[in-house]
ZAMARGU-4260 file (C-alpha; in steps of 0.2 Angstrom, whole numbers, plus 5000, padded with zeros to 4 digits):
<rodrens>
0) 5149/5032/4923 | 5132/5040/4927 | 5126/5054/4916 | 5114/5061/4930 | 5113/5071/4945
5) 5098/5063/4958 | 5082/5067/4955 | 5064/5057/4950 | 5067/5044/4938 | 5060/5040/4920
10) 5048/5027/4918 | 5047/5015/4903 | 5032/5007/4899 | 5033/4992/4888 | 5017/4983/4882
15) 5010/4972/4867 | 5001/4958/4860 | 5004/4941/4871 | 5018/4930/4863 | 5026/4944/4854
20) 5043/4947/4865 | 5037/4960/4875 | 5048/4953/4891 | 5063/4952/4881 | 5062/4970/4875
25) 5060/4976/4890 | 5073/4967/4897 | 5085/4971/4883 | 5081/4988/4885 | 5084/4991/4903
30) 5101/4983/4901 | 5106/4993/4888 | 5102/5008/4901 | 5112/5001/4913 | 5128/4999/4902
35) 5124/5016/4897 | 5127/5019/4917 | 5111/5025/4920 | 5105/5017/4935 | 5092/5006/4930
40) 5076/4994/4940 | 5066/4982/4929 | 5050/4979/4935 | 5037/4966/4931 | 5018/4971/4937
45) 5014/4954/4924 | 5004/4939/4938 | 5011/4931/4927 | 5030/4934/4929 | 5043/4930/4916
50) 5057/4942/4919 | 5066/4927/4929 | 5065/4916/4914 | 5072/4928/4902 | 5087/4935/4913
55) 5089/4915/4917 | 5088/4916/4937 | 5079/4920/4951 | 5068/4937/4951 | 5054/4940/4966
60) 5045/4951/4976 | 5062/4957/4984 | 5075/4969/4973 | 5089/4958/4964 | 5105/4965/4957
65) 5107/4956/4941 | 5121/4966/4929 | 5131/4982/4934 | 5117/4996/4935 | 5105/4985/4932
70) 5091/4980/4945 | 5075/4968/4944 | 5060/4965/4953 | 5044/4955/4951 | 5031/4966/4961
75) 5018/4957/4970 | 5004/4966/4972 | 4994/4958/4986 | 5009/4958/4997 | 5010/4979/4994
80) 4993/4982/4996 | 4994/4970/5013 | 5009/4978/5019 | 5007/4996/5014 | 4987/4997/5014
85) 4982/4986/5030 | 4969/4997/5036 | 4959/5000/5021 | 4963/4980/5018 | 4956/4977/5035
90) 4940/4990/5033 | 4937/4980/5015 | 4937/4964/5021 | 4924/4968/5037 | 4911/4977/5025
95) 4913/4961/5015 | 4906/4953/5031 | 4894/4962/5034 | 4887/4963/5019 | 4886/4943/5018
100) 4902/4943/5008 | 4915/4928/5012 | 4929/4935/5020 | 4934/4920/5029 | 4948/4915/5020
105) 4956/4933/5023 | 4958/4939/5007 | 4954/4956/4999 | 4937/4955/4990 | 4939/4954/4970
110) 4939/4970/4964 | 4946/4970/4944 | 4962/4980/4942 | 4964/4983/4960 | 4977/4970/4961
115) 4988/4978/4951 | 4983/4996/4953 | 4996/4994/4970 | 5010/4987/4961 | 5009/5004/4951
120) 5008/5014/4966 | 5024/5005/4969 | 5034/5012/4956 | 5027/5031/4963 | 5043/5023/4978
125) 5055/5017/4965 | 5054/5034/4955 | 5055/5044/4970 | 5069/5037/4982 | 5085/5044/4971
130) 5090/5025/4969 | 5088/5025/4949 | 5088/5035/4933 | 5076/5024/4924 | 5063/5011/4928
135) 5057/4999/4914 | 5042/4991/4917 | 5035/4972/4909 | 5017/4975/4910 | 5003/4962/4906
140) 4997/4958/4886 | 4989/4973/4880 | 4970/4969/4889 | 4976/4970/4903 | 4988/4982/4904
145) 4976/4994/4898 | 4965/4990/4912 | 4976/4993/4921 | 4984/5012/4917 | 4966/5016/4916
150) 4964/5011/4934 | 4971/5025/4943 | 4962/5038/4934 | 4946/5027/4934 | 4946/5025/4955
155) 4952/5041/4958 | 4934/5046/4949 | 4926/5036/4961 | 4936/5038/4976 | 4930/5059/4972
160) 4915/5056/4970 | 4913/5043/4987 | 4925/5052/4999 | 4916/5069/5005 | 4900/5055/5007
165) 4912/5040/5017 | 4917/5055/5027 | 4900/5062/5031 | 4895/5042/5035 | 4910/5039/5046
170) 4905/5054/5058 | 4886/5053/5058 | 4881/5035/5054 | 4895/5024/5063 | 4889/5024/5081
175) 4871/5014/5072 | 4880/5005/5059 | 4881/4990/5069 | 4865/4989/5076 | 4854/4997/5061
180) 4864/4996/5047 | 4872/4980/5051 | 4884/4987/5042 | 4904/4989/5047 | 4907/5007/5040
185) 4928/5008/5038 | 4934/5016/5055 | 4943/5033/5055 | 4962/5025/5052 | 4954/5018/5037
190) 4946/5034/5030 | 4965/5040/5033 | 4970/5025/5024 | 4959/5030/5009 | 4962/5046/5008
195) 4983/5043/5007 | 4976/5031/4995 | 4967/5046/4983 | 4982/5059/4986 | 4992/5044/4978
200) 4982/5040/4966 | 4983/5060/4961 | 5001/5058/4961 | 5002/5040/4950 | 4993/5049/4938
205) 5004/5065/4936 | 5017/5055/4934 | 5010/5041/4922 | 5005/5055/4912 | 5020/5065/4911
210) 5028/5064/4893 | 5045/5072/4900 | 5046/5056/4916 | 5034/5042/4909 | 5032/5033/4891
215) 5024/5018/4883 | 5033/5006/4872 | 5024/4995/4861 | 5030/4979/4856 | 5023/4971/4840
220) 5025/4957/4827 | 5026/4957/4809 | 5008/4949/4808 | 4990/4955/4803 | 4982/4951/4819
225) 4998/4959/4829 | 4996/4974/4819 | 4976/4977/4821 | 4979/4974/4842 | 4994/4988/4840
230) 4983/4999/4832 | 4970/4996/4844 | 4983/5001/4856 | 4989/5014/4853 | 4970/5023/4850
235) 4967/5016/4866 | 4983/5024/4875 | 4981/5040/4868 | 4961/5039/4874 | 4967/5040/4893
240) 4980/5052/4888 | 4996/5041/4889 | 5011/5045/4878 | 5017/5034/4866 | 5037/5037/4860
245) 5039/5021/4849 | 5036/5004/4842 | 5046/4988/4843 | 5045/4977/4829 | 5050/4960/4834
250) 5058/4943/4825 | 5059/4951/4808 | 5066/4939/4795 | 5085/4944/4792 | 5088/4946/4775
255) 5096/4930/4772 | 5081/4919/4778 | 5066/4927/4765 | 5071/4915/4752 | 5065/4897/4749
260) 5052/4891/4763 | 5052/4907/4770 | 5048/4918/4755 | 5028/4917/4758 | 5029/4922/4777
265) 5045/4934/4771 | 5032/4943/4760 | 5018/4944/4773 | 5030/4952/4785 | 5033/4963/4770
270) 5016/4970/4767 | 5015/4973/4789 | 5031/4982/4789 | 5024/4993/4775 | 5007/4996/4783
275) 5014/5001/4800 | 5024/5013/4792 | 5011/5021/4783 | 5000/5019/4799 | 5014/5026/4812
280) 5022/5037/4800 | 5031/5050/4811 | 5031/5039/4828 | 5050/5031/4830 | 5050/5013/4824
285) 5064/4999/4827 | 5066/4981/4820 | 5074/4967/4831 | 5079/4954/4820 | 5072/4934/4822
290) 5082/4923/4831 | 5084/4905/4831 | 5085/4902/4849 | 5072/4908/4864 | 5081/4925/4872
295) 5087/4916/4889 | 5102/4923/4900 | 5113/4940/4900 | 5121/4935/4885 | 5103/4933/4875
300) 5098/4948/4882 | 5113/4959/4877 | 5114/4952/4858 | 5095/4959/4859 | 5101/4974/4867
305) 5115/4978/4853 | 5100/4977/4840 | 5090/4991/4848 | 5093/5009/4844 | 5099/5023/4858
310) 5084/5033/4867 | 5087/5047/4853 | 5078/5038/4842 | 5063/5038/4853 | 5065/5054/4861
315) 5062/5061/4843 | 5043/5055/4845 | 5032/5069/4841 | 5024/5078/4856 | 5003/5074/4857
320) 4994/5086/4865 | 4982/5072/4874 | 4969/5086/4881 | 4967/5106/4878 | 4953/5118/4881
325) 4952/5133/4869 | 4938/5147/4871 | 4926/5151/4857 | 4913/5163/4853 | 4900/5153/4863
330) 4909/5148/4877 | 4922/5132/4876 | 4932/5116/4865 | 4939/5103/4871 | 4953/5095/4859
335) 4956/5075/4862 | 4970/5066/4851 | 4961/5052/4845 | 4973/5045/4831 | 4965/5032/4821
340) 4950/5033/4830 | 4935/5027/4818 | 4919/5038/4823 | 4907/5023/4818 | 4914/5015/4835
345) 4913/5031/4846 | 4901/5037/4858 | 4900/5052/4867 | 4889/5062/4881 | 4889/5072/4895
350) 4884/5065/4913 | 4884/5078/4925 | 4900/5085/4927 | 4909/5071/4916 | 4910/5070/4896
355) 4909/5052/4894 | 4920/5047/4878 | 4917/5028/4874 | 4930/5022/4858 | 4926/5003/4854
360) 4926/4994/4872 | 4935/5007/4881 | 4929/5020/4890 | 4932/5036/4900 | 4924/5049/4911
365) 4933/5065/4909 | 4929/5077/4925 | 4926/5092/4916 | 4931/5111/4924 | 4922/5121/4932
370) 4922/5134/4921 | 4911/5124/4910 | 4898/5122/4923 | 4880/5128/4917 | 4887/5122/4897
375) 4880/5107/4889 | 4891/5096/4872 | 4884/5109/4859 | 4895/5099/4846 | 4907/5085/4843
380) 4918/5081/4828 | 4933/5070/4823 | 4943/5075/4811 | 4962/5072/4806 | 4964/5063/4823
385) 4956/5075/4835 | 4939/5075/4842 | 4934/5092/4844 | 4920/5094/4858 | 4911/5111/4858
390) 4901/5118/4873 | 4889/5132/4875 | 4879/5138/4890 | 4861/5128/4889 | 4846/5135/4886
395) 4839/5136/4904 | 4855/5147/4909 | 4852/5158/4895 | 4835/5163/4901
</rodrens>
C-alpha cells in the first residue's frame, strides 16, 4: 500500500570505493522501498553497468519491472544526449569540424563528465513525472562520481559566463563565420538548445542539492584504504554542498567467523569500525554482514535488504548547513561546512566574481552575490569544520 500522495520523488544517491558493494546496496535498498510500497526506480548512471548482474537478469536503456514497486534502468547517456539534445549535438559536432576536429565518425566530441552529466539530467524526468516515490541511483566508484555531481554546477559556471557572449556571436558574427571565421557558430535552434540546457542545469542543481528530496549514501569497507577514500568522500561531498545522510559498512565479519584464521583480519576490521565511529560520530551508520556467496538474484538481494535499517535511521542525520552568508562590522562572511578538511591541503582566492576554494584535488568556483561586489577575501579560517571567509570593501572603494 503506497504511503504517499503524487508529487516529486526522493532521490537516493549511493556511491563508494570500487569493489566494496556499492551495487548491491543500492539494489537492496531500492527493494526494501518498494516492499515498503513506495514506488520505487533504480538507476544505474555507472558506463559500467552492474545492476543486471546483481538483480540476475536483463536491465537496459529501456525501464524494466523487476519486483512489485520496484523499477530498474541502466541510463545510457549518449543515447539521451542524442535523443533529447540533437541540436546542440549537431552544432557541437560541426564546430568540431571546423575547427580541424574529427567529426567524421558522428560522435559528440570528448568533453569529460559530459557523458554523464545527461544521464543526470535524466532523473530531473524520473523525479518529476508522478510515476515514483523514490529513485535510487548506482553511481560510478567515487572519482568518478564526484566528477560527476560537480558537473552541473561546474558547466552551469561556464555556460553563465559563455551564453550572453554565444548570444551576442550568433546575431552579429554568423553571417561571416563561414567565410572569415571559417568557423560554424551553433545556429539559433542550438542557442535554444543551450539555453534549455542551462535552465536545466539550474533545475539539476536545486534538486541535487536539496536535503528534503536528494541524499548521498556512502558505501564503504572495513579496511584502511576504504576508509581514508570515505573520508576523502565525504570532505569532497560536503565541498560542492551535497548532503550526506549515512554510511554503509559492508561484509562485516559476523561474530562467529572472527576466531581462528580470521582473527587478524577480524581485528583489523575492529580498529576500522572504531575509527569510523570516532570519525562520523553523529552521522547514521549501518553494518551489512559478510556473505559467503556473491549477491546474485531477488532473493540475494532481499536477504541484503532484511540486514539494512528503515529510512528512520538515516533521516536522523544531522542537517549541514553547506553555505550561509552572515553580515559583520565590515561588510560580509561566508560560512562553508568543511568537515575533516585539513587546511595544509586548502587553497583559496578570489577571481573576479568567484571565490575559488581548492581542497586536495578538488576544486570549486563559487559565484559570489552581488551584494559583495566592490569586497575583496579580507580573511579566511577553518576552524571545528567550517571555513569562515570574511570580506571587506577594498581599499580603492574606500577612497
Amino acid at each position: 500500500m503506497r504511503k504517499e500522495g503524487r508529487g516529486m520523488a526522493r532521490i537516493r544517491i549511493f556511491t563508494g570505493k570500487g569493489g566494496v558493494g556499492k551495487t548491491s546496496v543500492a539494489a537492496a535498498s531500492a527493494l526494501k522501498l518498494a516492499a515498503e510500497g513506495h514506488r520505487t526506480l533504480l538507476a544505474s548512471t555507472d558506463a559500467a553497468h552492474s545492476v543486471g548482474d546483481v538483480l540476475d537478469r536483463r536491465v537496459g536503456a529501456a525501464i524494466v519491472r523487476v519486483a512489485e514497486n520496484l523499477d530498474a534502468v541502466e541510463l545510457d547517456a549518449d543515447r539521451i544526449m542524442e535523443e533529447e539534445y540533437g541540436a546542440l549535438v549537431g552544432s557541437a559536432l560541426s564546430m568540431a569540424s571546423s575547427m580541424g576536429g574529427d567529426a567524421d565518425d558522428g560522435e559528440m566530441p570528448a568533453m569529460p563528465g559530459m557523458d554523464g552529466l545527461f544521464a543526470l539530467l535524466k532523473l530531473i524526468d524520473f523525479a518529476e513525472c508522478g510515476a515514483y516515490d523514490r529513485i535510487v541511483v548506482d553511481c560510478a566508484p567515487t572519482g568518478e562520481t564526484l566528477a560527476l555531481l560537480k558537473f552541473p554546477e561546474l558547466f552551469g559556471w561556464y555556460l553563465e559566463k559563455w551564453l550572453p557572449a554565444g548570444k551576442v556571436a550568433l546575431r552579429v558574427l554568423s553571417p561571416l563565420s563561414k567565410k572569415l571565421l571559417k568557423l560554424e557558430l551553433p545556429d539559433r535552434r542550438a542557442m535554444s538548445d543551450i539555453e534549455r540546457l542551462y535552465a536545466r542545469l539550474v533545475e539539476l542543481q536545486q534538486l541535487l542539492k536539496d536535503p528534503e528530496r536528494t541524499s548521498v549514501r556512502i558505501v564503504a569497507l572495513p579496511e584502511k584504504m576504504v576508509v581514508e577514500e570515505t573520508k576523502r568522500n565525504f570532505l569532497y561531498l560536503n565541498l560542492f554542498g551535497y548532503r550526506v545522510d549515512g554510511l554503509v559498512v559492508n561484509r562485516v565479519l559476523p561474530p562467529e567467523a572472527q576466531g581462528g584464521f580470521f582473527a587478524e583480519w577480524a581485528d583489523v576490521q575492529k580498529r576500522c569500525m572504531e575509527e569510523l565511529a570516532q570519525v562520523f560520530g553523529d552521522l547514521p551508520r549501518a553494518q551489512v554482514p559478510w556473505y559467503g556467496a556473491d549477491v546474485c538474484g531477488l532473493e540475494a538481494v532481499r536477504r541484503l535488504a532484511a540486514e539494512l535499517p528503515d529510512d528512520a535511521v538515516f533521516a536522523a542525520a544531522p542537517p549541514v548547513e553547506h553555505e550561509r552568508y552572515e553580515r559583520t562590522d565590515a561588510g560580509w562572511a561566508l560560512m562553508l561546512a568543511l568537515p575533516l578538511a585539513d587546511k595544509r591541503a586548502m587553497e583559496l582566492y578570489q577571481a573576479g566574481g568567484d571565490l575559488v576554494v581548492r581542497v586536495g584535488p578538488m576544486t570549486r568556483c563559487i559565484p559570489l552575490p552581488n551584494v559583495l561586489a566592490g569586497m575583496d577575501v579580507a580573511s579566511a579560517k577553518l576552524d571545528d569544520g567550517v571555513l569562515r571567509v570574511e570580506f571587506a570593501k577594498g581599499e580603492e572603494d574606500e577612497r
